[in-house]
C-alpha positions as CSV (number, residue, x, y, z in Angstrom):
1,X,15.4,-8.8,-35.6
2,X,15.8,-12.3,-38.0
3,X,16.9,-15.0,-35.8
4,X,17.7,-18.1,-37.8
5,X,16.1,-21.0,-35.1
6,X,18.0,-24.2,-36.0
7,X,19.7,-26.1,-33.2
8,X,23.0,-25.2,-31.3
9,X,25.2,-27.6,-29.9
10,X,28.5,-27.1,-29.0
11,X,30.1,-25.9,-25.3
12,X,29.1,-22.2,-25.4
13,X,25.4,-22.8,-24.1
14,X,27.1,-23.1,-21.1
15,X,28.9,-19.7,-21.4
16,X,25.3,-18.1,-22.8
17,X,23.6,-19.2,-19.6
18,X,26.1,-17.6,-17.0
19,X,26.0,-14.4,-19.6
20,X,22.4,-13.3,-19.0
21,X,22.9,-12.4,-15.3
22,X,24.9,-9.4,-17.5
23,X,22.7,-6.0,-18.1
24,X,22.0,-3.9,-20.7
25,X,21.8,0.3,-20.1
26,X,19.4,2.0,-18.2
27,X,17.8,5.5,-17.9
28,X,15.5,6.5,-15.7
29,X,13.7,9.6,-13.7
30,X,11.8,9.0,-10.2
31,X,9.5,12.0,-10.0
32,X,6.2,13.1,-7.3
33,X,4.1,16.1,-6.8
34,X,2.2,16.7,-3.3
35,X,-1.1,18.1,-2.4
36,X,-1.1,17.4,0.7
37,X,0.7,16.6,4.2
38,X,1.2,12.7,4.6
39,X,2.3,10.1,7.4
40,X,1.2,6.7,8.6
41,X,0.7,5.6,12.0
42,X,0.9,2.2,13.6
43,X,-1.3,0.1,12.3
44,X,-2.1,1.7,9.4
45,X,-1.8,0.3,5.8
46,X,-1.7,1.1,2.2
47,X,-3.6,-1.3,-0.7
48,X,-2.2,-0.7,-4.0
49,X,-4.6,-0.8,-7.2
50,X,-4.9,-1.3,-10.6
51,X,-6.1,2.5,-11.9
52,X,-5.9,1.3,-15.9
53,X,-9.0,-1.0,-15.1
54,X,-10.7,2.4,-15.9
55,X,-9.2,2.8,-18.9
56,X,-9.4,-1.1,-20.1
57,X,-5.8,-1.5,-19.6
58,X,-5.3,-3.7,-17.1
59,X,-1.9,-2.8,-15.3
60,X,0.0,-5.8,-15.1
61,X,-0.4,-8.2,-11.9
62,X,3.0,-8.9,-11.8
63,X,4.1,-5.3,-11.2
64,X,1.7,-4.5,-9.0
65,X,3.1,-7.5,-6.5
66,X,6.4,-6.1,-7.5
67,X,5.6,-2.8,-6.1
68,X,3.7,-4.7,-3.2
69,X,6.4,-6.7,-2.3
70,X,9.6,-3.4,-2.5
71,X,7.0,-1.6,-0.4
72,X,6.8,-4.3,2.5
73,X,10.5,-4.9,2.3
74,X,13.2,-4.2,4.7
75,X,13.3,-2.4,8.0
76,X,10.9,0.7,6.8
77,X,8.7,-1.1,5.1
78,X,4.9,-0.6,5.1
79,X,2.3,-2.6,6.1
80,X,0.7,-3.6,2.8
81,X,-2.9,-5.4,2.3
82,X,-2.8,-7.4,-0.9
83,X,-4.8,-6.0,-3.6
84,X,-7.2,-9.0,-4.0
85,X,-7.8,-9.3,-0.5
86,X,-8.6,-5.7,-0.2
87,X,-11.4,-6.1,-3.1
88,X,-12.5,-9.1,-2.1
89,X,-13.3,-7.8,1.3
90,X,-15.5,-4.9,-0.3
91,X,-17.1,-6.7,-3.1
92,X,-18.2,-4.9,-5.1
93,X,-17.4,-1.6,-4.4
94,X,-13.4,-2.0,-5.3
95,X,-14.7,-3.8,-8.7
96,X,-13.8,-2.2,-12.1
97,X,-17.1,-0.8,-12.7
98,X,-18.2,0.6,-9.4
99,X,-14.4,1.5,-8.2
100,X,-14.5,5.4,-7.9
101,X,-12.7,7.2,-10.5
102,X,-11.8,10.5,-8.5
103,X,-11.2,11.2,-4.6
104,X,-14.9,12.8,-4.8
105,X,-17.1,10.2,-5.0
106,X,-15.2,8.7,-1.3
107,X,-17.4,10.6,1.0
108,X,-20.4,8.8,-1.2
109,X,-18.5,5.6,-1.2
110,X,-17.9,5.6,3.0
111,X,-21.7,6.1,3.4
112,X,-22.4,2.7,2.0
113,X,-23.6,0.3,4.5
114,X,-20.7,-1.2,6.0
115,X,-17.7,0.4,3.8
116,X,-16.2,2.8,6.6
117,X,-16.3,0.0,8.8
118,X,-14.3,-2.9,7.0
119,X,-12.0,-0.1,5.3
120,X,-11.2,0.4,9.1
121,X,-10.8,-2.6,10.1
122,X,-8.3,-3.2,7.6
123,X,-6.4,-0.1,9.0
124,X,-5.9,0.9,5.2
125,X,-4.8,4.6,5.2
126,X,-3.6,5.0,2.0
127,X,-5.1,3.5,-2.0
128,X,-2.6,4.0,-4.4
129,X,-3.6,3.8,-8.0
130,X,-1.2,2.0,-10.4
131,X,-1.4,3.2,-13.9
132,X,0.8,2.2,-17.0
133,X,2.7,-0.9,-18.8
134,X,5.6,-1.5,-20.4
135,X,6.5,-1.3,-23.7
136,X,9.0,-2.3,-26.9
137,X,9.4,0.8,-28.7
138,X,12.6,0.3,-30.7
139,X,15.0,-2.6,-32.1
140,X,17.1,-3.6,-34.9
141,X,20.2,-5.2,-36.0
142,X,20.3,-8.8,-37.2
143,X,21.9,-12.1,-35.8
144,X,21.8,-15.7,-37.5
145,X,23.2,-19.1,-35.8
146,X,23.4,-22.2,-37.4
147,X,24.7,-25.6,-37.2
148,X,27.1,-27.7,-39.2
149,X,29.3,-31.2,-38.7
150,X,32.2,-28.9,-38.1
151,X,30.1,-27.0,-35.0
152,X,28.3,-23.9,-34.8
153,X,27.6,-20.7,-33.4
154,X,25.6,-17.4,-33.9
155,X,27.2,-14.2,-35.7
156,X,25.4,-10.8,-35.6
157,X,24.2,-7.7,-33.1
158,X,20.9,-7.0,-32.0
159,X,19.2,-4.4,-29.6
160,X,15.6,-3.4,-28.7
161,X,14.5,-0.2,-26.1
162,X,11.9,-0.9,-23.6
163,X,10.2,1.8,-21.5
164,X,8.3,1.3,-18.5
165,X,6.1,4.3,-17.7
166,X,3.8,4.0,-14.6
167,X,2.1,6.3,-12.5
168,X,0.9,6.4,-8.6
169,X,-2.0,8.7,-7.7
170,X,-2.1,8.0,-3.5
171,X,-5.6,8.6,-2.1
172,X,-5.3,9.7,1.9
173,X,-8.3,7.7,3.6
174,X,-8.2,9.8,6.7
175,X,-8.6,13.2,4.7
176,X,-10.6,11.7,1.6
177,X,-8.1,13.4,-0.5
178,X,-5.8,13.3,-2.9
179,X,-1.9,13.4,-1.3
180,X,-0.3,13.6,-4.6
181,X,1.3,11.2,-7.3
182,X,4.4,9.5,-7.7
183,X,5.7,8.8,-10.9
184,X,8.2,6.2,-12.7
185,X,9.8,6.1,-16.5
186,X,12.2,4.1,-17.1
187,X,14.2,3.3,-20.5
188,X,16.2,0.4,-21.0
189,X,18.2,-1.0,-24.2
190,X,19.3,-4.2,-24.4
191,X,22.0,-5.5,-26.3
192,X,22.3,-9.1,-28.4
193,X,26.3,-9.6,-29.6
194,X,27.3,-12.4,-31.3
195,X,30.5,-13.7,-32.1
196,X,29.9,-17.4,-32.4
197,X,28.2,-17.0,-29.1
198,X,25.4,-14.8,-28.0
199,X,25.6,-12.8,-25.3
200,X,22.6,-11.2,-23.8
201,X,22.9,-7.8,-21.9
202,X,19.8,-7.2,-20.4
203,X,18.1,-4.4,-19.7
204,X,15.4,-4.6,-16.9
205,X,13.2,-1.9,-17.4
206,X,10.2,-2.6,-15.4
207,X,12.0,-4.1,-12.7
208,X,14.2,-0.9,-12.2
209,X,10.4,1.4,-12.6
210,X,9.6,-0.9,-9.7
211,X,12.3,-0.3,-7.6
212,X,12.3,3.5,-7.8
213,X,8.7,3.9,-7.6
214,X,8.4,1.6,-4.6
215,X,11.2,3.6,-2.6
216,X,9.5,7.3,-3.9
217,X,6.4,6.0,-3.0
218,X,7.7,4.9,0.9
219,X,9.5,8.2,0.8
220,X,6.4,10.0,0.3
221,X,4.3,8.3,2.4
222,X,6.7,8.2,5.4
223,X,9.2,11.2,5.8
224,X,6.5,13.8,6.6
225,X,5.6,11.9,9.3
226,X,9.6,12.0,10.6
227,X,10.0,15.2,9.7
């Protein structure tokens, strides 16, 4: 995309601003496979984690408090134990290097001195490994503004794809077992017009992988459990 950056003045900024609350299109598939029987109980919890630190692609922060916060939210929501907390707690056995990579190295990992004990105490049932980012794969068009005596104003389409593709893996605690994974992928174009003013449709692509993974994810947790 060329984008010609000289100053605008004029009364559509006003009009631009109020435009971006406008969205662009979005595609997306919510998908999980089980391997085993899940619930929670009172009192119980779930931590979520960054799984990418294994691969030395750290899954963003920011989607990982998204995911935290959809989980918590509303009238079903879980109990949730923020992700920092949660490692802090068991320094330094929830650190990238000594993390386990697989559901069998937990029975190893509870046998530490004091790791059963705090992981109970924090009533966390369930770890669920985040894996994945979001990505520009596609864009084009052009749009050029510039600014004169007369005025100005911006002439021109653009667009660019985004997809957000993340992954949950959810470790059961209780069983020291895998319960299955949840996944999210989620494209979304969004769209530049220009016709003296721009007008952004947005498409929020990780924001939407957020959404859908956070209410699978609850699904799957819970409704065995209200079956």
């Amino acid at each position: 995309m060329q984008v010609d950056r000289r100053r605008i003045i004029g009364p559509g900024a006003t009009v631009a601003l109020a435009a971006v609350a406008l969205s662009g299109c979005i595609t997306s598939r919510v998908e999980n496979s089980r391997e085993g029987i899940t619930g929670i109980g009172d009192g119980e919890s779930v931590v979520i984690m960054a799984r990418s630190y294994h691969l030395g692609n750290e899954t963003e922060d920011k989607y990982i408090n998204c995911v935290e916060d959809a989980l918590a939210r509303g009238s079903r929501g879980l109990r949730v134990i923020p992700h920092r907390e949660f490692i802090d707690s068991l320094f330094p056995w929830f650190e990238p290097r000594t993390a386990p990579a697989e559901t069998k190295g937990l029975p190893k990992l509870m046998q530490r001195p004091g790791v059963a004990e705090k992981i109970a105490g924090s009533g966390v049932r369930y770890i669920i490994w985040l894996d994945g980012d979001t990505e520009r794969v596609a864009g084009g068009g052009s749009l050029s503004c510039a600014a004169g005596p007369g005025g100005g104003g911006c002439f021109g389409f653009a667009w660019w794809q985004n997809d957000a593709d993340y992954n949950a893996a959810v470790w059961d605690l209780k069983g020291l077992e895998s319960a299955g994974n949840v996944s999210a992928d989620v494209s979304g174009t969004s769209f530049l017009p220009a016709l003296v003013v721009p007008i952004p449709l947005i498409a929020r692509a990780r924001a939407a992988a957020c959404r859908g993974l956070a209410d699978q994810l609850r699904s799957f947790i819970v409704d065995d459990s209200e079956a």
